[in-house]
N, CA, C and O atoms as a Tinker XYZ file with bonds, in Angstrom:
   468  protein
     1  N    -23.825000  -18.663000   20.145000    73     2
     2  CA   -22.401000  -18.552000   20.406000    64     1     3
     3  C    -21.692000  -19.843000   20.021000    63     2     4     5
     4  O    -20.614000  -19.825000   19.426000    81     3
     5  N    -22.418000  -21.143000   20.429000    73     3     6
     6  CA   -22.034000  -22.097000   20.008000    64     5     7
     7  C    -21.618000  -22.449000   18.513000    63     6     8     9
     8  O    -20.710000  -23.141000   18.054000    81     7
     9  N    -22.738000  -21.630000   17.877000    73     7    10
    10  CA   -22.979000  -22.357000   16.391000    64     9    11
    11  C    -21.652000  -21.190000   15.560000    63    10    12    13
    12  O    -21.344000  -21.357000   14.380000    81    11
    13  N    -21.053000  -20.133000   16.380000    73    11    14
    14  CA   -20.346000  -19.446000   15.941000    64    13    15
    15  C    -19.086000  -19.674000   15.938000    63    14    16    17
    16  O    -18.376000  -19.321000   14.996000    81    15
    17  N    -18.463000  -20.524000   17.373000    73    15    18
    18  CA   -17.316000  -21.369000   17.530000    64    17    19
    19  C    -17.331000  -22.585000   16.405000    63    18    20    21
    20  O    -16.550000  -22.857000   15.493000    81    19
    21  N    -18.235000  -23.038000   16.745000    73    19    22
    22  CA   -18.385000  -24.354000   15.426000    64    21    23
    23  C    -17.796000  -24.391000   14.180000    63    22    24    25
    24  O    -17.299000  -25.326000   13.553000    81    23
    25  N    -18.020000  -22.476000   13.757000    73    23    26
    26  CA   -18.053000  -21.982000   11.932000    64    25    27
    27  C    -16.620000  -21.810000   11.910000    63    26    28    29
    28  O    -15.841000  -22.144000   11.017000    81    27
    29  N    -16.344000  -21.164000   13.168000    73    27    30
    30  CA   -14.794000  -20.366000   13.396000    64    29    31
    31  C    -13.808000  -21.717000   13.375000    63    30    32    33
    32  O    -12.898000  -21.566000   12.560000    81    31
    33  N    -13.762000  -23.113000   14.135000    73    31    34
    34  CA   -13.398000  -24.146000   13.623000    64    33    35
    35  C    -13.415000  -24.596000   12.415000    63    34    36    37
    36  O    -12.323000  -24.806000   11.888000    81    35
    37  N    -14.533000  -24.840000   11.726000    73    35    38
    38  CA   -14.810000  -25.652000   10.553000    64    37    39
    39  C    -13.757000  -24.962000    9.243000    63    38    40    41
    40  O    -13.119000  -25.471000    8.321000    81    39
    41  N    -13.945000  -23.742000    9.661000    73    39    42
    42  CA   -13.139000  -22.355000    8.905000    64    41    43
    43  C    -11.746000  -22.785000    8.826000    63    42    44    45
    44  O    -11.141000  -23.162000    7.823000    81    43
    45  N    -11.274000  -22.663000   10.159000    73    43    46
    46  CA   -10.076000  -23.246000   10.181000    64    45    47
    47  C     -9.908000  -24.722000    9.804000    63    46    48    49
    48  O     -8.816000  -24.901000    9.263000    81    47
    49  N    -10.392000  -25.453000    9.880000    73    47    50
    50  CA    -9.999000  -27.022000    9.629000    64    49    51
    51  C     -9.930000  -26.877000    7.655000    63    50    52    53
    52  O     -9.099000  -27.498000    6.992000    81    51
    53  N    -10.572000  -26.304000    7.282000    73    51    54
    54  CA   -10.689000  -26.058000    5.371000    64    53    55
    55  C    -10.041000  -25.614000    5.105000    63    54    56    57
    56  O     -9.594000  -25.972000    4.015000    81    55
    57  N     -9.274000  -24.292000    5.875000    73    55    58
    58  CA    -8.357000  -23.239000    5.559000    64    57    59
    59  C     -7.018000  -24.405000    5.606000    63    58    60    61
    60  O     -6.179000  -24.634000    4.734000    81    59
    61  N     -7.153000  -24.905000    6.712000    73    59    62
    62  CA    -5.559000  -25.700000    6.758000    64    61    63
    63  C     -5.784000  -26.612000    6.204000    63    62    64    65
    64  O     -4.726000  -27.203000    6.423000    81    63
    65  N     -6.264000  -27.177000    5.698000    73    63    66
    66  CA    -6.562000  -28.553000    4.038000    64    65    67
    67  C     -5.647000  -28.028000    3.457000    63    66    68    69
    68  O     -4.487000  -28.435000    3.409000    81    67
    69  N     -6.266000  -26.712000    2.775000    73    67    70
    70  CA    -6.209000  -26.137000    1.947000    64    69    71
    71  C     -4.762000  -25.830000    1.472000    63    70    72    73
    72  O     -4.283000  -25.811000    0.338000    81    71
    73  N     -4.236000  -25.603000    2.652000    73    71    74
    74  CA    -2.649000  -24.979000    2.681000    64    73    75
    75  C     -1.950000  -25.957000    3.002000    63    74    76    77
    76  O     -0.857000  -26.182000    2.483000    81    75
    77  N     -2.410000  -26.583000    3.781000    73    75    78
    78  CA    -1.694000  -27.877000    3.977000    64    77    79
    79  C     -1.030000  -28.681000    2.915000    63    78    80    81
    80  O      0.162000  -28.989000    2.934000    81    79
    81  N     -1.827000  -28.978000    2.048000    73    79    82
    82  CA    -1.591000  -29.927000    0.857000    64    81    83
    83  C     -0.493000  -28.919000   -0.069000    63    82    84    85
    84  O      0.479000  -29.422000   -0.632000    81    83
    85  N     -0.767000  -27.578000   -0.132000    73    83    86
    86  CA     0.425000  -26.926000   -0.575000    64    85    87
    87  C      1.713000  -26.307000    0.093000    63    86    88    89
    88  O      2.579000  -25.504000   -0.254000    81    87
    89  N      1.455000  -27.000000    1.128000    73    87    90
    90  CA     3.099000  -26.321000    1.848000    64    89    91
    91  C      3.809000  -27.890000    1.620000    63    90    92    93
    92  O      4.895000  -27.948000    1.043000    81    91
    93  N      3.231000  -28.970000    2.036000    73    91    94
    94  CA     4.195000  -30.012000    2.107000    64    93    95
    95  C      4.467000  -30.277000    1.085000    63    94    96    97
    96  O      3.515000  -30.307000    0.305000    81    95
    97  N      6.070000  -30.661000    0.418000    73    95    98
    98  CA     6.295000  -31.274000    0.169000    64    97    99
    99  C      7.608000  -32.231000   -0.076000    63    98   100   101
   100  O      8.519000  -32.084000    0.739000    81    99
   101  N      7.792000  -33.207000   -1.133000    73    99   102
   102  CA     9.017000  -34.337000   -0.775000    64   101   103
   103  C     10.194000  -34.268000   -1.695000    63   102   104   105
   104  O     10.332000  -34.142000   -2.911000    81   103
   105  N     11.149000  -34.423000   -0.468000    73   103   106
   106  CA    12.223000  -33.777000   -0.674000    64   105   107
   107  C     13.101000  -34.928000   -1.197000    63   106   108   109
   108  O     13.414000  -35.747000   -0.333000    81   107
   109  N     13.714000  -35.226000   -2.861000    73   107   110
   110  CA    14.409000  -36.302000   -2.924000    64   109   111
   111  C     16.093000  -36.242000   -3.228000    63   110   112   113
   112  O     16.497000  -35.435000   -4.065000    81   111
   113  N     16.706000  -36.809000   -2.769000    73   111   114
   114  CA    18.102000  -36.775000   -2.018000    64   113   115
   115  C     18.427000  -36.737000   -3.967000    63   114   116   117
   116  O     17.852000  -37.282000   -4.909000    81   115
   117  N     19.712000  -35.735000   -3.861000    73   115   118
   118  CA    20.181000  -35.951000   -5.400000    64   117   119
   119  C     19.190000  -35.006000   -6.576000    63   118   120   121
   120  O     19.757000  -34.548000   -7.568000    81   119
   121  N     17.697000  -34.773000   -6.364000    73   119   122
   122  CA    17.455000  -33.723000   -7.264000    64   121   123
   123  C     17.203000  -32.680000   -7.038000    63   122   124   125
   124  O     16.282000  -32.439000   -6.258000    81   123
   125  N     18.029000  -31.533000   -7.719000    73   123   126
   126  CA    17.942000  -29.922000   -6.290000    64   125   127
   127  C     15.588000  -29.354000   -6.737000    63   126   128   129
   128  O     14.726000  -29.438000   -7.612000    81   127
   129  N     15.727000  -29.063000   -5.919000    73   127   130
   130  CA    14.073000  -28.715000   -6.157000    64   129   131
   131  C     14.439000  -27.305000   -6.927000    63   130   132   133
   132  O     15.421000  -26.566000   -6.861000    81   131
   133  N     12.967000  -27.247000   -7.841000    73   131   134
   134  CA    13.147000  -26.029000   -8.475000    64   133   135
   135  C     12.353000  -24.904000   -8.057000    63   134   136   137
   136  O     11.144000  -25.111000   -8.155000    81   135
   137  N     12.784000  -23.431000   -7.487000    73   135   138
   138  CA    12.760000  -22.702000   -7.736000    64   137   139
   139  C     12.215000  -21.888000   -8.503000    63   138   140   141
   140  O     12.173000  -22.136000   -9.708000    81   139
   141  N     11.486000  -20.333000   -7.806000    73   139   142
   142  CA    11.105000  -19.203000   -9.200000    64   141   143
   143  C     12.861000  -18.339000   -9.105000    63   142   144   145
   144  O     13.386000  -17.763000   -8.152000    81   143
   145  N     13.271000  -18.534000  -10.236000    73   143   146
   146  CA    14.376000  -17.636000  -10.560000    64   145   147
   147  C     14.265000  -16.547000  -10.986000    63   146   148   149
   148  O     15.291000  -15.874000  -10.890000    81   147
   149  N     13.122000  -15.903000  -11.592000    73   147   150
   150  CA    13.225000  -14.419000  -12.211000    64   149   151
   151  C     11.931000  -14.179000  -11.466000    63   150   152   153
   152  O     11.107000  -14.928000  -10.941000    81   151
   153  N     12.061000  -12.675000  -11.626000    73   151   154
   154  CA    11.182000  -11.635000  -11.057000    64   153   155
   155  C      9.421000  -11.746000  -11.144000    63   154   156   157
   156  O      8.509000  -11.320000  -10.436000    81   155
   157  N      9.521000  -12.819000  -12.819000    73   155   158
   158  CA     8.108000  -13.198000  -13.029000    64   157   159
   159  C      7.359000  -14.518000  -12.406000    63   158   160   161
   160  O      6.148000  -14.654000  -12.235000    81   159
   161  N      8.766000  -15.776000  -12.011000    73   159   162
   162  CA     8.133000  -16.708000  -11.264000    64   161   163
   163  C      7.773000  -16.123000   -9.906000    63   162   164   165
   164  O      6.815000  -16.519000   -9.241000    81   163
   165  N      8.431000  -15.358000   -9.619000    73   163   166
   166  CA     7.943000  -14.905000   -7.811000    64   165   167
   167  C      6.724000  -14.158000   -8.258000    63   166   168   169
   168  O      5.767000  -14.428000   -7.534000    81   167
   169  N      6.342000  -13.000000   -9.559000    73   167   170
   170  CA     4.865000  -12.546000   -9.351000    64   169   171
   171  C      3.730000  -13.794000  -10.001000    63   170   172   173
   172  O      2.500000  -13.737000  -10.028000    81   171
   173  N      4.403000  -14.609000  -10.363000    73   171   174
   174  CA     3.066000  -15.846000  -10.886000    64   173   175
   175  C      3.006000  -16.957000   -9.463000    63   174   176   177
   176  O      2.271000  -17.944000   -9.457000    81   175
   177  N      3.731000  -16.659000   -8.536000    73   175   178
   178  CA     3.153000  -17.289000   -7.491000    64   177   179
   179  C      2.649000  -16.244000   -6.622000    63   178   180   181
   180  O      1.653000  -16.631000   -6.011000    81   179
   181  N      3.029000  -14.918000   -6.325000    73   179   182
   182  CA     1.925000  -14.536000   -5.922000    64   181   183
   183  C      0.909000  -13.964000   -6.087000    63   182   184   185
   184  O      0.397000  -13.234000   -5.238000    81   183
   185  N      0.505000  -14.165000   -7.061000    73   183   186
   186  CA    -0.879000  -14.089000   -8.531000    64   185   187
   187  C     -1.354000  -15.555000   -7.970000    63   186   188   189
   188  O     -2.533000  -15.668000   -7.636000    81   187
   189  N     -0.523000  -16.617000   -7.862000    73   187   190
   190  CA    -1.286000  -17.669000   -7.349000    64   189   191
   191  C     -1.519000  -17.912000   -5.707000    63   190   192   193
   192  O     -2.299000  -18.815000   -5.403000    81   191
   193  N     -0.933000  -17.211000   -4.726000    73   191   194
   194  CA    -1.345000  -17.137000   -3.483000    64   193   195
   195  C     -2.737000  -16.156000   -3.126000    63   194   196   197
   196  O     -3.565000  -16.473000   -2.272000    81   195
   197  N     -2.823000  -14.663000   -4.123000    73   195   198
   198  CA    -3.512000  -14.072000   -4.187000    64   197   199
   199  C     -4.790000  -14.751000   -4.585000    63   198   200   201
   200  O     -5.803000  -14.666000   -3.892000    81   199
   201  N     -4.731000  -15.442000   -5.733000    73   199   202
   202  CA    -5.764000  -16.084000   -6.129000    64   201   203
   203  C     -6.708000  -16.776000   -5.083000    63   202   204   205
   204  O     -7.838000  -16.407000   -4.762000    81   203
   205  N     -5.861000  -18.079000   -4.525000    73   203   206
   206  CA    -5.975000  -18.640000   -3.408000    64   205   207
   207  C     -7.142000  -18.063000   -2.325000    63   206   208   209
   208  O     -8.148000  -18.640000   -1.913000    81   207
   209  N     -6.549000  -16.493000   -1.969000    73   207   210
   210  CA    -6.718000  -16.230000   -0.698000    64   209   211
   211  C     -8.335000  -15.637000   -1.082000    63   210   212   213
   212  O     -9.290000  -15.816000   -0.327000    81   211
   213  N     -8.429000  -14.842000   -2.517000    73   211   214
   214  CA    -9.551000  -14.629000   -2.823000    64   213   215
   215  C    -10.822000  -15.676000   -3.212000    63   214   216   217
   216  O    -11.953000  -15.196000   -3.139000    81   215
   217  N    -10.685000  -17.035000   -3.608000    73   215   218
   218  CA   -11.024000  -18.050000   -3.476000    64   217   219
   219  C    -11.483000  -18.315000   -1.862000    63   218   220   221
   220  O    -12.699000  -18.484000   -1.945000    81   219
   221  N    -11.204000  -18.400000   -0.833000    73   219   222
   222  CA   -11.178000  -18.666000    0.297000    64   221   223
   223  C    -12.002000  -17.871000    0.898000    63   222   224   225
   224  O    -12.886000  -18.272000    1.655000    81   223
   225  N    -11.732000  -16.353000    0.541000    73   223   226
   226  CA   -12.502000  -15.446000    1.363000    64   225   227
   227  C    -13.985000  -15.776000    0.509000    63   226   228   229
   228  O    -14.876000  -15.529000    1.322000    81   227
   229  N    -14.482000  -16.141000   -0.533000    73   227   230
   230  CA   -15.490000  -15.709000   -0.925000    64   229   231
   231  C    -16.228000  -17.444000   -0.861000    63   230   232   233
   232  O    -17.202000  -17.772000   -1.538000    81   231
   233  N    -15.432000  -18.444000    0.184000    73   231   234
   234  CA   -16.164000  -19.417000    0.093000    64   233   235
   235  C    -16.547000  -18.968000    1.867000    63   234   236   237
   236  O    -17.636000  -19.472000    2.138000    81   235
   237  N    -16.171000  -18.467000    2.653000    73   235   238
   238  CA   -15.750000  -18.055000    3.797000    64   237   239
   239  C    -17.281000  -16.739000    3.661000    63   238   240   241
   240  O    -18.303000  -16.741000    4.346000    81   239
   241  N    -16.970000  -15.952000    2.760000    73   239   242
   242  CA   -18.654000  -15.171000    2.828000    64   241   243
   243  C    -19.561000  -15.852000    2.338000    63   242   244   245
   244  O    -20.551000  -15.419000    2.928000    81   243
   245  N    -19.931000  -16.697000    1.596000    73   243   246
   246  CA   -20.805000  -17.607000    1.479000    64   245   247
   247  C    -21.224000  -18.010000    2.616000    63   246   248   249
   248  O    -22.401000  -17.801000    2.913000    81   247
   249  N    -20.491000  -18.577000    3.373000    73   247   250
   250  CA   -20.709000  -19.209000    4.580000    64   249   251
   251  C    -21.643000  -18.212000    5.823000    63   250   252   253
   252  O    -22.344000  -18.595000    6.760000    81   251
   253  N    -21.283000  -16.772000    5.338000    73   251   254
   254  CA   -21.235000  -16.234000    6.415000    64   253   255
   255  C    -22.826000  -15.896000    6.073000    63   254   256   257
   256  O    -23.596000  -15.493000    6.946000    81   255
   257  N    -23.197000  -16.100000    4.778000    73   255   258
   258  CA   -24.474000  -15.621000    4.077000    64   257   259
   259  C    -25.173000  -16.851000    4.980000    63   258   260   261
   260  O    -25.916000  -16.663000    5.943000    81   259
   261  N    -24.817000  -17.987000    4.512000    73   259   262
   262  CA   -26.349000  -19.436000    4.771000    64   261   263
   263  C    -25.882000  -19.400000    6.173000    63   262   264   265
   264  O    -26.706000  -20.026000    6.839000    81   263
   265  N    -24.458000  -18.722000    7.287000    73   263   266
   266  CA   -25.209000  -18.731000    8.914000    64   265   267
   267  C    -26.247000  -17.655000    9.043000    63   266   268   269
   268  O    -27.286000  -17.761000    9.694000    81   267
   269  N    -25.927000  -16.788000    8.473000    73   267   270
   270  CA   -27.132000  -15.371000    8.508000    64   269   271
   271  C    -28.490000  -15.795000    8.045000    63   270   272   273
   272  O    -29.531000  -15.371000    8.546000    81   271
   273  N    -28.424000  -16.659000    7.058000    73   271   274
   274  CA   -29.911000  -17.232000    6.570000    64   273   275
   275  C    -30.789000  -18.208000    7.403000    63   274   276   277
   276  O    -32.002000  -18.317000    7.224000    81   275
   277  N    -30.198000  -18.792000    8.174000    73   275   278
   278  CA   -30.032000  -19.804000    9.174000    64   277   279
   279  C    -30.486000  -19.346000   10.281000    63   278   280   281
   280  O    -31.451000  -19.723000   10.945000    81   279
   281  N    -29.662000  -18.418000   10.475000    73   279   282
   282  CA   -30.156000  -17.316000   11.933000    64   281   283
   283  C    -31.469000  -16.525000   11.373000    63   282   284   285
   284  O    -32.449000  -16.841000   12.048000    81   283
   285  N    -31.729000  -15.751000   10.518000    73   283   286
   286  CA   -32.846000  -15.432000    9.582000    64   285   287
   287  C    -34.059000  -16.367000    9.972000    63   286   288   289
   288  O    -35.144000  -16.149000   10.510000    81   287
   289  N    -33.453000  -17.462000    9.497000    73   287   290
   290  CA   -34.760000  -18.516000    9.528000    64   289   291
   291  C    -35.430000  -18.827000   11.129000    63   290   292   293
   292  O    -36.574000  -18.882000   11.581000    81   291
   293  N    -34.492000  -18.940000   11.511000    73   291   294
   294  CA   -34.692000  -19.189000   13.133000    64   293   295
   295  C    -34.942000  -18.318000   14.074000    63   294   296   297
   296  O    -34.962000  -18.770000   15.219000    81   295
   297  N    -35.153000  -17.125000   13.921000    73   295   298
   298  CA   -35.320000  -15.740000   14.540000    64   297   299
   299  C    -37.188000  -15.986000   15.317000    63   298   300   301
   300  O    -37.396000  -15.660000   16.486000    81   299
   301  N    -38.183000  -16.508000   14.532000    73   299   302
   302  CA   -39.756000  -17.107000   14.479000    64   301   303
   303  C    -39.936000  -15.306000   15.220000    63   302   304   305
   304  O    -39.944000  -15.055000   16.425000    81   303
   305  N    -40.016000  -14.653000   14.495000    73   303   306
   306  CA   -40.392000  -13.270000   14.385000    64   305   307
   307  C    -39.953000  -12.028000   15.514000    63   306   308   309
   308  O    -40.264000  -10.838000   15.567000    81   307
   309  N    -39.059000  -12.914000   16.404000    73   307   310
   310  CA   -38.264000  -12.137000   17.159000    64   309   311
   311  C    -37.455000  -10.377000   16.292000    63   310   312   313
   312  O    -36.644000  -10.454000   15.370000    81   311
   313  N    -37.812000   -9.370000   16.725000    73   311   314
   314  CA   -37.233000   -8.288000   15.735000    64   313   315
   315  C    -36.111000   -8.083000   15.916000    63   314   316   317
   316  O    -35.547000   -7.387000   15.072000    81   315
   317  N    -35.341000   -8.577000   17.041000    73   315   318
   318  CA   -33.834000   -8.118000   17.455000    64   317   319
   319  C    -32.731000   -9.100000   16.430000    63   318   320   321
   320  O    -31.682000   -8.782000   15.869000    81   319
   321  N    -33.650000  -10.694000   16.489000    73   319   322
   322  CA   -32.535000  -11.469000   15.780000    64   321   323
   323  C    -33.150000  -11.438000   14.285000    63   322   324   325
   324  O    -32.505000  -11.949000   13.370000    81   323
   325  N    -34.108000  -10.975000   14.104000    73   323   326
   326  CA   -34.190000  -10.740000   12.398000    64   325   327
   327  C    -33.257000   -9.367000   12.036000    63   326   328   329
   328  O    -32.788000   -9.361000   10.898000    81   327
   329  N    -32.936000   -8.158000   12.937000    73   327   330
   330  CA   -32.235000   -7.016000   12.838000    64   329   331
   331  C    -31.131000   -7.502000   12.297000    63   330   332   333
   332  O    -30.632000   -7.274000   11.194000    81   331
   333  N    -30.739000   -8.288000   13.286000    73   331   334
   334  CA   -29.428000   -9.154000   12.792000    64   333   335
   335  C    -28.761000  -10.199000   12.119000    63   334   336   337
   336  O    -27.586000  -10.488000   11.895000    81   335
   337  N    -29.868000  -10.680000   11.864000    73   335   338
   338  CA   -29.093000  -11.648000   10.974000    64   337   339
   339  C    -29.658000  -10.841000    9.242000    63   338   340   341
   340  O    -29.330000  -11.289000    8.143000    81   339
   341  N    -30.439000   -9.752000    9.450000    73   339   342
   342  CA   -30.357000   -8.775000    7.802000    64   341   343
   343  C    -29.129000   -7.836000    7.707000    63   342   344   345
   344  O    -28.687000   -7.439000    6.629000    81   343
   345  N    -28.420000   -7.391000    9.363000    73   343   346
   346  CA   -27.247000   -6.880000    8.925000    64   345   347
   347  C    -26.397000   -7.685000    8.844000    63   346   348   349
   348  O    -25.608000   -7.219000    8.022000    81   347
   349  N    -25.922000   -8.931000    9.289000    73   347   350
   350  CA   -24.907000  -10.099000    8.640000    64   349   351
   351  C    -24.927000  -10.232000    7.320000    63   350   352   353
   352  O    -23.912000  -10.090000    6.637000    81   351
   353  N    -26.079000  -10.516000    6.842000    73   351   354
   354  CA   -26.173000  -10.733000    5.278000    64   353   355
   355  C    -26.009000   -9.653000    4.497000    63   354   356   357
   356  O    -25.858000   -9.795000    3.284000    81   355
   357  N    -26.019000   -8.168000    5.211000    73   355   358
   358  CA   -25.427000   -6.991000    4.439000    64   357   359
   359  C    -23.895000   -6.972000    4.302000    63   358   360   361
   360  O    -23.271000   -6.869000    3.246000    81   359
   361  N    -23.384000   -7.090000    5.566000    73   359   362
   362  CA   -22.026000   -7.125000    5.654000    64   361   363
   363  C    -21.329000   -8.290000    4.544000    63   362   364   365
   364  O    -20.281000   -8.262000    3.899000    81   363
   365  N    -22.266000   -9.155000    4.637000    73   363   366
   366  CA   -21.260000  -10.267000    3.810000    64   365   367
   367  C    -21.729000   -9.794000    2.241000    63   366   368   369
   368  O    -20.952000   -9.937000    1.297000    81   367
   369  N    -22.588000   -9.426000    2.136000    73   367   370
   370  CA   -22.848000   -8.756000    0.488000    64   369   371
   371  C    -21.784000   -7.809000    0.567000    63   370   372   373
   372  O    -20.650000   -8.090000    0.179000    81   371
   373  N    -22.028000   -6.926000    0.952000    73   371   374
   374  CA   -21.059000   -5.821000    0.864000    64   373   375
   375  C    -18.951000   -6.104000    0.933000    63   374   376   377
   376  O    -18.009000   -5.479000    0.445000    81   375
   377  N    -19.040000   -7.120000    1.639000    73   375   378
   378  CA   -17.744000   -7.819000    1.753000    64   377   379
   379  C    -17.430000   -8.612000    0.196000    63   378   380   381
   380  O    -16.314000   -8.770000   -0.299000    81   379
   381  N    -18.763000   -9.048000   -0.400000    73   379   382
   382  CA   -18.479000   -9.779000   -1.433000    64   381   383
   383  C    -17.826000   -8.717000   -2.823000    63   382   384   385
   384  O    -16.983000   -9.009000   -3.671000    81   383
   385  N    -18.680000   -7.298000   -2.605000    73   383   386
   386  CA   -19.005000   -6.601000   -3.293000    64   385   387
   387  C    -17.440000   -5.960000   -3.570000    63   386   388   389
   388  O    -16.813000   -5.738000   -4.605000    81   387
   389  N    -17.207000   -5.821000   -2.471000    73   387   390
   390  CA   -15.789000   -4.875000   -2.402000    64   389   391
   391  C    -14.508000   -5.805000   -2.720000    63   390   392   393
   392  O    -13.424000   -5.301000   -3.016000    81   391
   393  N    -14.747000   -7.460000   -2.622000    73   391   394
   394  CA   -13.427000   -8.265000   -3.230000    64   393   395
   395  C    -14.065000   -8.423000   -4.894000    63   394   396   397
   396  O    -13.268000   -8.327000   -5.827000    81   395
   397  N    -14.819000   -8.548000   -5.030000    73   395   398
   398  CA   -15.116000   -8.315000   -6.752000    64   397   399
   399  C    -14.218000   -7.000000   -7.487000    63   398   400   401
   400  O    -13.373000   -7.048000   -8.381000    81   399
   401  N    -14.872000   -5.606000   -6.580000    73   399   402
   402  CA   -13.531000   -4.498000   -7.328000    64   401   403
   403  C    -12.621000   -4.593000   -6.903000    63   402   404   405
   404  O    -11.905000   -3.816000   -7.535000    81   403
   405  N    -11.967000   -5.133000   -6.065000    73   403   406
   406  CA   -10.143000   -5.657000   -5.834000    64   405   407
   407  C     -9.834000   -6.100000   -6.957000    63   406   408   409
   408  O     -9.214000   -5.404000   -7.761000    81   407
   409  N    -10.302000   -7.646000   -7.277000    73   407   410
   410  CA   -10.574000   -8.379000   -8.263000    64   409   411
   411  C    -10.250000   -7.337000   -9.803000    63   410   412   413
   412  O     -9.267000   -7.387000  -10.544000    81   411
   413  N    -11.514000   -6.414000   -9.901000    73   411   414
   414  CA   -11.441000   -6.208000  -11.086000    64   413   415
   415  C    -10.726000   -4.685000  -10.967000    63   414   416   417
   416  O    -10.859000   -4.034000  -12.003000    81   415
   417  N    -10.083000   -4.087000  -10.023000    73   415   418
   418  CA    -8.987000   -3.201000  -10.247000    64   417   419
   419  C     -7.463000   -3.403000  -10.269000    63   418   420   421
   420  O     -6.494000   -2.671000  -10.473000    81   419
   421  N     -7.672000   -4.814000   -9.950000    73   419   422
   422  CA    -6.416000   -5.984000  -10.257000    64   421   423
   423  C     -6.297000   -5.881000  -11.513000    63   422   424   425
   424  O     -5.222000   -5.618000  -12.052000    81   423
   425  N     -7.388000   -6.076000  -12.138000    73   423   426
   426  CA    -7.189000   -6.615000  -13.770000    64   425   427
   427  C     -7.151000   -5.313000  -14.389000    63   426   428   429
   428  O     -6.594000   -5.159000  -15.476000    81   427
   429  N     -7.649000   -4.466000  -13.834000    73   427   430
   430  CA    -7.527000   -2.875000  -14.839000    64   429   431
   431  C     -6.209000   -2.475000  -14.847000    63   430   432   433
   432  O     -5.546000   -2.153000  -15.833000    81   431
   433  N     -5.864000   -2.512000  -13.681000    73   431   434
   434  CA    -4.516000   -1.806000  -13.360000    64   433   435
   435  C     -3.671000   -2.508000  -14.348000    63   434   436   437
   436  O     -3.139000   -1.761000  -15.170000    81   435
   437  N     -3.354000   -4.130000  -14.490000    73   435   438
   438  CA    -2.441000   -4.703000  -15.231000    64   437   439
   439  C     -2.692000   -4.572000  -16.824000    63   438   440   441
   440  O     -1.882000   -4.722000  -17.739000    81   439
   441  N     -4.092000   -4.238000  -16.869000    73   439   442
   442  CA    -4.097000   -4.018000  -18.310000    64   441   443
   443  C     -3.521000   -2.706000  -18.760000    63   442   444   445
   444  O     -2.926000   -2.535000  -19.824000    81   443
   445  N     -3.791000   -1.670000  -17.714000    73   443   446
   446  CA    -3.319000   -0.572000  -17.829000    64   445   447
   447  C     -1.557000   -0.822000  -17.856000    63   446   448   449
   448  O     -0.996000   -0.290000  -18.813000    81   447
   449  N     -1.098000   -1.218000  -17.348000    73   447   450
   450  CA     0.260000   -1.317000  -17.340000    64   449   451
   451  C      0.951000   -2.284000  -18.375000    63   450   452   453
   452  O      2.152000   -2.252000  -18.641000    81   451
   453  N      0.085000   -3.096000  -18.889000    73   451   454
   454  CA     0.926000   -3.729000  -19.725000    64   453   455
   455  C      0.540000   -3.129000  -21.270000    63   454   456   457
   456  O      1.239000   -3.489000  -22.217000    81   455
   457  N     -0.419000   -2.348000  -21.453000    73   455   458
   458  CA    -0.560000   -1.606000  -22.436000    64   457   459
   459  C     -0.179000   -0.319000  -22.883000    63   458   460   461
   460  O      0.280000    0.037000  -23.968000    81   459
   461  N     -0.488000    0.404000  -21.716000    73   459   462
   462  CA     0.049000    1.456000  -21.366000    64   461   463
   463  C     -1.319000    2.621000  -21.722000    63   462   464   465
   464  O     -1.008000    3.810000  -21.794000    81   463
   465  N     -2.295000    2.361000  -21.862000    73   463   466
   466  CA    -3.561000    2.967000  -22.578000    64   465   467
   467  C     -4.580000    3.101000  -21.174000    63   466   468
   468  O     -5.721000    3.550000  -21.280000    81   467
């Protein structure tokens, strides 16, 4: 339980780096900040928040793989915590599995639409 609060912190402390460094920033008296003005700067930032978030989640299942491997390792032939830490490492495969076709029905769809084929 411990080592699970620990991850759920550490998670958060990377996550807010992360965002952190891109929310702030400095504001100078006299030059107006720029702006997305057309319809395409607002979808190329959130093409770049999206990006982001998929980046994150798949450093975030990684993680969730080497605690499962971890717990795996440490189980010393107990069958309840080997049960479980082989369905953690399913879930996080399977989690990986299903942001890959996000991923690549992202890219179909836009090819589909910008081609029209």
């Amino acid at each position: 339980m411990k080592s699970k609060i620990l991850f759920i912190i550490l998670s958060v402390a990377i996550f807010s780096l992360l965002i952190g460094s891109s929310v702030s920033a400095i504001v100078i008296p006299g030059i107006q900040q720029a702006g997305p003005t057309t319809v395409s700067g607002i979808v190329d930032i959130l093409r770049n928040i999206v990006k982001w978030i998929y980046i994150i989640f798949f450093i975030i299942a990684v993680m969730f793989i080497l605690f499962a491997a971890y717990t795996y390792l440490m189980a010393q032939g107990d069958p309840e915590k080997v049960n479980t830490a082989r369905n953690e490492i399913i879930y996080a495969v399977v989690a990986i599995i299903v942001a890959l076709l996000a991923v690549g029905l992202d890219t179909a769809v836009a090819t589909f639409i910008q081609t029209g084929q």
